[in-house]
N, C-alpha and C positions, 0 to 999 in steps of 0.2 A: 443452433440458429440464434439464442437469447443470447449469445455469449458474444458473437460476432459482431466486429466490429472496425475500423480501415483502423491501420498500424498494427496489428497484429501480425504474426508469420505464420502461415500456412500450416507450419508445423504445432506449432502452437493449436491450431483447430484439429491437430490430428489427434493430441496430446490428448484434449478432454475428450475425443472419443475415446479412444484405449483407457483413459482412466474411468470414465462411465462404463464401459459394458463390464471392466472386469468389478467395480463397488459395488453395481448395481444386476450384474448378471450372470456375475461368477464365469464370467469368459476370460480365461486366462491367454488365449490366442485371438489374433486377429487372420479371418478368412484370408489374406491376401494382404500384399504391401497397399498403405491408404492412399488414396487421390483425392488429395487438398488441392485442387483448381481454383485460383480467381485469376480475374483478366484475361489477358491472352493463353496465358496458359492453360483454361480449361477448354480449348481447341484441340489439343495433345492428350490422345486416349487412354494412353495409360502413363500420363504424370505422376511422378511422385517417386522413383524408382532411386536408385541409386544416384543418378547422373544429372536426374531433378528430384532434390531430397525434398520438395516441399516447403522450399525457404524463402518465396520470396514476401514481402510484406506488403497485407492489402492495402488497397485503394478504395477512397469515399470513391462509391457509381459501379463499383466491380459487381459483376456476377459472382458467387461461390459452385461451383459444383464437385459437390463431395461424394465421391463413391467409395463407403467405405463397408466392410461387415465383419460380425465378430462370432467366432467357431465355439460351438456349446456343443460338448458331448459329441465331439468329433463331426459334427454336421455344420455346415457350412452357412450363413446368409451372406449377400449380396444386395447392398440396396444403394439408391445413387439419388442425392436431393440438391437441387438447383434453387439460390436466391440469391436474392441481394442483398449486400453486405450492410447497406444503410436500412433494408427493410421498408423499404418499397420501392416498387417496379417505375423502370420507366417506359417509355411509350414503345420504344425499341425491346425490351426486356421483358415486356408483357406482349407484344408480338407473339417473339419468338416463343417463348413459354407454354400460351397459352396453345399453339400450333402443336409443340409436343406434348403438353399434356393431353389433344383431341384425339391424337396418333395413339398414345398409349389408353386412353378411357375406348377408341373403337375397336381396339385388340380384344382389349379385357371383354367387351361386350358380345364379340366376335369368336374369341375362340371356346372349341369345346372340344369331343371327340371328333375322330373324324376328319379335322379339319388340318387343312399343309398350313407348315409355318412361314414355307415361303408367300403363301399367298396372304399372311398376315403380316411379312414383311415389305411387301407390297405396300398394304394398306395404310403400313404408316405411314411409307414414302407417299404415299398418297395426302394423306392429311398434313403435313410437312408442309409440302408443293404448293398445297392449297395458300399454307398459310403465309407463305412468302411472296405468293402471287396477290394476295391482301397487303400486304407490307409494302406490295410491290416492286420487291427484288429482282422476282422473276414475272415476263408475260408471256401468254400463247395459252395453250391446250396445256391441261395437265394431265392426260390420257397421253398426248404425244411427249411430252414429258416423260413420263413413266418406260413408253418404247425405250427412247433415247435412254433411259437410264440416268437421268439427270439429278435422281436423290441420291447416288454414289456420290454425288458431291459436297452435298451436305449432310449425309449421314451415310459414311464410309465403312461403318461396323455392322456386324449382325445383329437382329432385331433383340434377341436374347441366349442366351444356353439353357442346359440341364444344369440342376444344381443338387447339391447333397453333400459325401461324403469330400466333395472337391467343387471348388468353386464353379470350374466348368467340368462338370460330371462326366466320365465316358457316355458312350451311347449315342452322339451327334448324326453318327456315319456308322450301321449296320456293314458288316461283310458284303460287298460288293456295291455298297452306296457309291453313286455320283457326285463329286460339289458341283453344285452351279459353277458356271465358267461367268456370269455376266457381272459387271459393274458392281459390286455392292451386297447381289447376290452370292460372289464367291465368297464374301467374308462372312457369311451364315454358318453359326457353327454346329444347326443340324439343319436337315431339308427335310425333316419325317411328319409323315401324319401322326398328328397328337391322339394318348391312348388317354383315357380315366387313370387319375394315380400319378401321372408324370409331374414332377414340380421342376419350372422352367421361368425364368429371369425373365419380364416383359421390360425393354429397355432402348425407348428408342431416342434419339438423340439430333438437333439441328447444331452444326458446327459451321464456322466461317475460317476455313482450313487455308492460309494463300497462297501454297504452290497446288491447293485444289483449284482454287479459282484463277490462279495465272495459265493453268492447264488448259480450262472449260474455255476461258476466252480468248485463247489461242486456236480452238476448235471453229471452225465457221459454225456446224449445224448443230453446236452446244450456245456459242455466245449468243444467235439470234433470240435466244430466250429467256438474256439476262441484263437486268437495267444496270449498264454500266457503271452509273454515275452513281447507285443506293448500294448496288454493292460494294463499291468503294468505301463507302460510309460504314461498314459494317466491319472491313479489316482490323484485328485488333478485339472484335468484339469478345472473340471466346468460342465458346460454346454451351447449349444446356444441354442435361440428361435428367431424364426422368425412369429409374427402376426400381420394380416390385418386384418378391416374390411371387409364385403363383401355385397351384396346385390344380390338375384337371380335377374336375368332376365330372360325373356321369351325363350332367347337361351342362355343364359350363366351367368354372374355374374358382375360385377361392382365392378372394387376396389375401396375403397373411403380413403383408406388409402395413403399418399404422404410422401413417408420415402425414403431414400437410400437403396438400399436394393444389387446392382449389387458389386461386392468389387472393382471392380474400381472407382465405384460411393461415397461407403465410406468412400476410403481411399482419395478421391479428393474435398469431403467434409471434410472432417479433417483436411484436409492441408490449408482450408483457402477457397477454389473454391464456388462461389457462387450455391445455388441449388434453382429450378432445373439448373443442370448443360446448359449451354448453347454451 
């Protein structure tokens, strides 16, 4: 995050990842190809691949969203940090942001044993909604929002996986599990009640995707609930992602993840402030 900075390539921020975890953590592998996102392209969920090597070079005003993690002792992390390049938020960018960080701080607060993941993938869609209806992207009901299925649209992926020996763990889909068929919910890649013990990726995401949005406003009973003109103003934006590791507990969860994540915490991390912040 102290490194970054506009003229750089993408790959270039992947570089001193991989060279960080293996100096500093003896991780000779990386969990998964990295996602070096800024600008538009941290819209595209899994950037960075062969076909987008991670090359394009940033821009003063870009978001970063870097999902990247590195494999110790054959077990896998998975973690995904969203900012800005220049190291501090703008009006739009602290929106958005702070939206997904509520979605991902009411999960963590929310889940424990017992509890469906889909109804925790709900709940982010829910917190999302809210925050765009603040932004004023979107107006109306955000319970009827939720019916409609209207957070498939800005967050298209599932809320998180199992993680472990494999970045997305077996175990999603038991013998004879159903996926969700709806919106958003089919991309959930489990639907189980959380047990004690299971460690699960909390990662929910607001993206401005535009054949999602030429889609929704093609819809009559989708666009009535989207301010034409602001979401216009957003194409191009990107997208943020915010993920933790997690671990159930017997009443609740364990982050094991140690990121910045509060935006004063970011932007005070950028500037130089040693973390954790003291």
């Amino acid at each position: 995050m102290r490194a970054a900075r506009p003229g750089l390539k993408e790959y270039q921020l992947e570089s001193l990842f991989l060279h960080h975890t293996q100096t500093h953590g003896g991780c000779r592998y990386a969990s998964y190809t990295c996602i070096c996102a800024t600008g538009k392209n941290s819209s595209t969920l899994h950037y960075g691949h062969a076909a987008a090597p991670n090359d394009r070079t940033v821009e003063d005003g870009d978001m970063a969203l870097l999902d990247m993690g590195a494999e110790y002792h054959f077990y896998d992390s998975d973690i995904t940090c969203s900012f800005p390049i220049n190291g501090t938020f703008s009006r739009d960018q602290r929106l958005v942001y702070q939206g997904v960080l509520d979605a991902q701080k009411a999960v963590m607060a929310a889940i424990k044993p017992g509890v469906s993941w889909i109804d925790m993938h709900k709940l982010a869609e829910s917190r999302i909604l809210h925050a765009l209806v603040k932004a004023k992207i979107l107006k109306g009901s955000i319970e009827v929002m939720l019916e409609k299925r209207l957070g498939a649209i800005f967050m298209p992926h599932g809320l998180g996986h199992f993680l472990g020996l494999d970045t997305h763990d077996p175990g999603g889909y038991l013998k004879g599990a159903q996926r969700p068929k709806e919106p958003g919910l089919n991309s959930l890649r489990t639907s189980r009640i959380l047990e004690e013990g299971m460690v699960i990726t909390v990662e929910p995401g607001c993206y401005f995707i535009d054949i999602l949005i030429d889609q929704a406003l093609k819809d009559p009973g989708i666009a009535s609930f989207i301010v034409h003109e602001e979401i216009e103003r957003f194409r191009g934006f990107g997208g943020i992602r915010l993920e933790d590791d997690v671990v159930i507990t017997a009443d609740g969860c364990e982050n094991l993840t140690k990121c910045p994540r509060e935006i004063r915490d970011v932007e005070a991390v950028m500037s130089g402030e040693p973390w954790p912040l003291v």
